[in-house]
C-alpha positions as a printed Julia matrix, in Angstrom:
74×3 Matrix{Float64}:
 21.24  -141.36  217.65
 23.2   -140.73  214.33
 26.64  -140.45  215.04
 28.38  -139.57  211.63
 32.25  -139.49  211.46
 33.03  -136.22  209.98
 34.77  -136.3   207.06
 37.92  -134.83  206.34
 38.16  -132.16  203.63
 42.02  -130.02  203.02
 43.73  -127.87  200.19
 45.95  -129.38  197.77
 48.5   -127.78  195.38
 48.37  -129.09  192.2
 51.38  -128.54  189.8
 50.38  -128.72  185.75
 53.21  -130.02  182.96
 52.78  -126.48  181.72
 54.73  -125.24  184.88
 51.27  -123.27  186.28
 49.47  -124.68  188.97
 46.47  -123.94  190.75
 45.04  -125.49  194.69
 41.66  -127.5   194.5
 40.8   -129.73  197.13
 40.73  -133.52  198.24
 38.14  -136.0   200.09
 39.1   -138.04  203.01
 40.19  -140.83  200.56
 42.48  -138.4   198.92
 40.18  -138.02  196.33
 39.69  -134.49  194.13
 36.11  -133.23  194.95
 34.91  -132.94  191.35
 33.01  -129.37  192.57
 35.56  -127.85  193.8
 38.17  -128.56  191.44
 35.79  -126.87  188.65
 35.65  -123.8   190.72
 39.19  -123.33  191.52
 40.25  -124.27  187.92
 37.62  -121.32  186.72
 39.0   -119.03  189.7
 43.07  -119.5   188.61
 43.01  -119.57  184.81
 39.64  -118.58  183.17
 39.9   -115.78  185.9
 43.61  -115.01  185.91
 43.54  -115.25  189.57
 46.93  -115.39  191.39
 47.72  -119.27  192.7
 47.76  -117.33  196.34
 44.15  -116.85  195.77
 43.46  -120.19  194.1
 45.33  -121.1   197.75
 43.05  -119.53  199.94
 39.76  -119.99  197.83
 40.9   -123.65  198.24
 41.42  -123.54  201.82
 37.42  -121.95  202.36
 35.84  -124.47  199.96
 37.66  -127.16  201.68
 36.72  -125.61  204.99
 32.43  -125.62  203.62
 32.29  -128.55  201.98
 33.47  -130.62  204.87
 30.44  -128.25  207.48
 28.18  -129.21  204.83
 25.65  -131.79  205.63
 26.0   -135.17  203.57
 23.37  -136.35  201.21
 22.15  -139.51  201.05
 19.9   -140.95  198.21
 16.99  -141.9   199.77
């Protein structure tokens, strides 16, 4: 049996010097999921999303990455 402890995944807003921010989103160990980040920094400013959206894209990818299976190197 393979019981796995799911891990937990959430949104986090992230305020720049400049005064903009954007939301990526953290690991269990309150670490920024490298992935994610990359996406949500595109999203917000190469985009010119809103930070609502950057908020709620966060929220989803946060939401996956935590259903997703982990990987393990063989």
């Amino acid at each position: 049996m393979n019981t796995q402890v799911p891990s937990i995944f959430r949104s986090f807003r992230v305020q720049l010097p400049s005064g903009a921010a954007y939301w990526t989103v953290l690991d269990g160990d309150l670490r920024v999921v490298d992935s994610a980040d990359e996406f949500l920094r595109h999203l917000r400013f190469a985009r010119d999303s809103a930070e609502s959206t950057s908020e709620a894209y966060a929220g989803a990818t946060a939401l996956y990455v935590g259903a997703r299976p982990a990987v393990r190197p063989e």
